[in-house]
N, C-alpha and C positions, 0 to 999 in steps of 0.2 A: 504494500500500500504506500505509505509513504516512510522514507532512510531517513529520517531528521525528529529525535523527539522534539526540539524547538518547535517544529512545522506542525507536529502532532499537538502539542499544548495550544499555540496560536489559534488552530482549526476548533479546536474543543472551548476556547474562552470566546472566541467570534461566534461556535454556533449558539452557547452560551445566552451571549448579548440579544443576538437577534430572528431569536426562533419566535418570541413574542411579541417580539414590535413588528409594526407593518414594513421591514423593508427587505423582506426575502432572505431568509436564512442560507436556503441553499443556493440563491445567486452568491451570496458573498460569500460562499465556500467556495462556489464553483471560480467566481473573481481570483480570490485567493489562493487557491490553487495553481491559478495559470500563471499568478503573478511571482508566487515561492516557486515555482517549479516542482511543483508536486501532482505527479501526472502520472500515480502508480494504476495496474490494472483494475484492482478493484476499489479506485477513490469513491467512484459512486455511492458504492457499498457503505463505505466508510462515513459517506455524508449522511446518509439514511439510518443509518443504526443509530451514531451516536445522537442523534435526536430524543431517543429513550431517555438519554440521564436530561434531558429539559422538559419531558413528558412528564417524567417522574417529578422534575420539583413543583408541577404544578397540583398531583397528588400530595403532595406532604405541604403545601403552603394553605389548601382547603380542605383538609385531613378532616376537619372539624364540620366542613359543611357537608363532606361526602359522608363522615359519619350521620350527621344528621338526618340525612337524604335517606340512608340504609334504614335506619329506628323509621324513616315515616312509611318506607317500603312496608316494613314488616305489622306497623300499623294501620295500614292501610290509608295510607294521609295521601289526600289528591293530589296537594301540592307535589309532595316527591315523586310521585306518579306520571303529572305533567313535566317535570324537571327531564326523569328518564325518558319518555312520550320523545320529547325534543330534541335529545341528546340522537338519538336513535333515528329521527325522519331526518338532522342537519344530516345524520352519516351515511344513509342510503344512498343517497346521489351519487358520491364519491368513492362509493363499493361499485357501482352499475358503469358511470363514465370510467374510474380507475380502470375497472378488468380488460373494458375496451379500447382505451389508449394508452395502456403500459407502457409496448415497444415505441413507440413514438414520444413519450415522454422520457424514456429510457435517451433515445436517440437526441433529443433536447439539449440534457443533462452535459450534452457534450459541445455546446454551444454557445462561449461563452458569451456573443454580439446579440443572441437573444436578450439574456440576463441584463446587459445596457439599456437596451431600448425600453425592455420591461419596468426597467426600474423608473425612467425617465417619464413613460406615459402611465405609469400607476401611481407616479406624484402629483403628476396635474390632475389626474382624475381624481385622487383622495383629496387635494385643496377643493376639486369642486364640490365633492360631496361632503365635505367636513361643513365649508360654507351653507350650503345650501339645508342643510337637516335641522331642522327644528320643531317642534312640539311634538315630544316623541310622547306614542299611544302606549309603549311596553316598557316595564321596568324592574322586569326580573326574569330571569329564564324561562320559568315554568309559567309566565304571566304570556308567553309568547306562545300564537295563536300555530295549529299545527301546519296550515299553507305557509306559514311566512319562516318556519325550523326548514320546511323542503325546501324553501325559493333559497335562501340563507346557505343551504347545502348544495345547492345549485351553484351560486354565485362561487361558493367555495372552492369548485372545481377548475374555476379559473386561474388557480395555483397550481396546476398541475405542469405550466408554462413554468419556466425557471424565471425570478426576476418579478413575477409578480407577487409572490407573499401568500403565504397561506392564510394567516392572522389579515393581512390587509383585506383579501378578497373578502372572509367573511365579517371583517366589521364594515366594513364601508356596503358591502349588503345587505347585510342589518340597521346602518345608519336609516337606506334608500328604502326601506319597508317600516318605520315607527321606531325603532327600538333604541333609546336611549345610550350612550357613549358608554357609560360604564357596563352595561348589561351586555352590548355587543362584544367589548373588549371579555369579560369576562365569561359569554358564551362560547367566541374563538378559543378560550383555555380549554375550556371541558372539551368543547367536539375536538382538538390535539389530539387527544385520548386514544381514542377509537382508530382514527383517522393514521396516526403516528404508529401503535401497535401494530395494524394491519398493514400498512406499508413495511414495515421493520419485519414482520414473519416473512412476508412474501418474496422481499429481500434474501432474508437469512435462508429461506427455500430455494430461492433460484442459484445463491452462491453457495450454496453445500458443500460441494464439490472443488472448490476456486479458492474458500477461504481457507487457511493456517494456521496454528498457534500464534505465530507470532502477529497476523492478522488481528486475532482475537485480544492480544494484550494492546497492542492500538487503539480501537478500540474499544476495552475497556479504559482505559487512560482520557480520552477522548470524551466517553460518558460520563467518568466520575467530575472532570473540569465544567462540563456541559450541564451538570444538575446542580454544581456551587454556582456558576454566576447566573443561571436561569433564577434561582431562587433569590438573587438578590435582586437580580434586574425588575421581576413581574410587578414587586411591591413599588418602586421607582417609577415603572411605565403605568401602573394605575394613578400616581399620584398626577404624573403628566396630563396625563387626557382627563381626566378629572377638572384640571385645572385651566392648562392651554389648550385643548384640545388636540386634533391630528396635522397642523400645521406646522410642526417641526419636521417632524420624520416624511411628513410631504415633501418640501424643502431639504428635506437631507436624501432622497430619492433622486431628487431631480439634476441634484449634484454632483452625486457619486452616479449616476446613469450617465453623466452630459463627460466625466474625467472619465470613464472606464469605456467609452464610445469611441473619444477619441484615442486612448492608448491602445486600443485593440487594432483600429485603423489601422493607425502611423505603426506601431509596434509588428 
């Protein structure tokens, strides 16, 4: 995968940073890579797995609501009921488009002039629609209505491009159907879940055969970095959009797409 632990920790604190903010986790691996020179056979892999330890801190940062969630299962509480209801219709879409654009999203992944452009036109679209979103109908996950978890799971699928963001696509379609800034950013955590585990089996299925030992401690090094700064970062990015909204990391889109456009060019 890749000769460099430097390149391995680097990889693992950037996917870290921005697996939860709107600016493409796996653009800026894929960025990053081209630009260290880390271009082993199975980096893909590499970028996909270690997603798990950012998965994971989003488990252990709402340990407490997900607890809650389970006692309302078991009481039969609507609310938890609708919580899972939504978690489950956002994930559908991205089960049904994922199985049939794999190889072509696989073929992407290797694309780094995508990952520019994506990032450049999914910051003027997140200014438009961060602007434009106002008087939201929904204010809690489970408060969110079952067509608007599918359209949400839809949208979501526009991640599948490298450069566009998996967290951007489904907040900013969430914004575009009612649903309040904090509730979408904090929807995008949960549907990770689902969404990040099955991508990571299917992965670790198709390279069965490809990965190594020393593959595996990669990594794992990569994962355990990947869940310390996720877990710092999420509480930081809530306080953000809470506050300023999504006009930063628009702006920081539109920057690093417009510098990483031209390097790929001329380079």
């Amino acid at each position: 995968m890749h000769d460099s632990l430097l390149t391995i920790i680097l990889l693992g604190i950037l996917e870290g940073v921005t697996e939860f903010i709107p600016v493409s986790s796996t653009g800026h691996l894929i960025l990053a890579e081209r630009l260290l020179g880390a271009h082993g056979a199975n980096s893909a892999s590499f970028d996909i797995i270690i997603q798990l330890g950012a998965i994971l801190a989003v488990i252990v940062f709402y340990w407490e609501r997900f607890l809650d969630i389970a006692k309302g299962l078991f009481n039969q509480s609507a609310s938890s009921w609708h919580f899972v209801r939504n978690i489950i219709c956002g994930f559908i879409p991205t089960v049904i488009v994922g199985a049939i654009a794999y190889h072509a999203v696989k073929a992407l992944l290797e694309k780094p002039m995508v990952v520019a452009v994506s990032l450049f036109l999914g910051g003027i679209a997140m200014l438009i629609i961060d602007r434009e979103s106002s008087h939201p109908e929904n204010t809690s996950v489970q408060s969110i209505p079952v067509h608007k978890a599918f359209l949400v799971g839809l949208a979501q699928c526009l991640a599948m491009i490298p450069g566009v963001s998996r967290s951007g696509a489904t907040i900013m379609g969430a914004l575009c159907l009612g649903i309040d800034r904090k509730t979408a950013t904090e929807y995008s955590f949960f549907l990770a879940i689902p969404v990040m585990l099955a991508a990571t089996a299917k992965e670790l299925w198709e390279q069965r055969h490809n990965l190594h030992m020393a593959d595996l401690g990669e990594i794992s090094l990569g994962f355990v970095i990947s869940f310390v700064v996720a877990l710092i970062v999420i509480k930081l990015f809530l306080k953000i959009v809470t506050c300023r909204g999504f006009a930063p990391f628009a702006w920081y889109r539109i920057i690093i797409g417009l510098v990483a456009f031209f390097f790929l060019l001329f380079s």
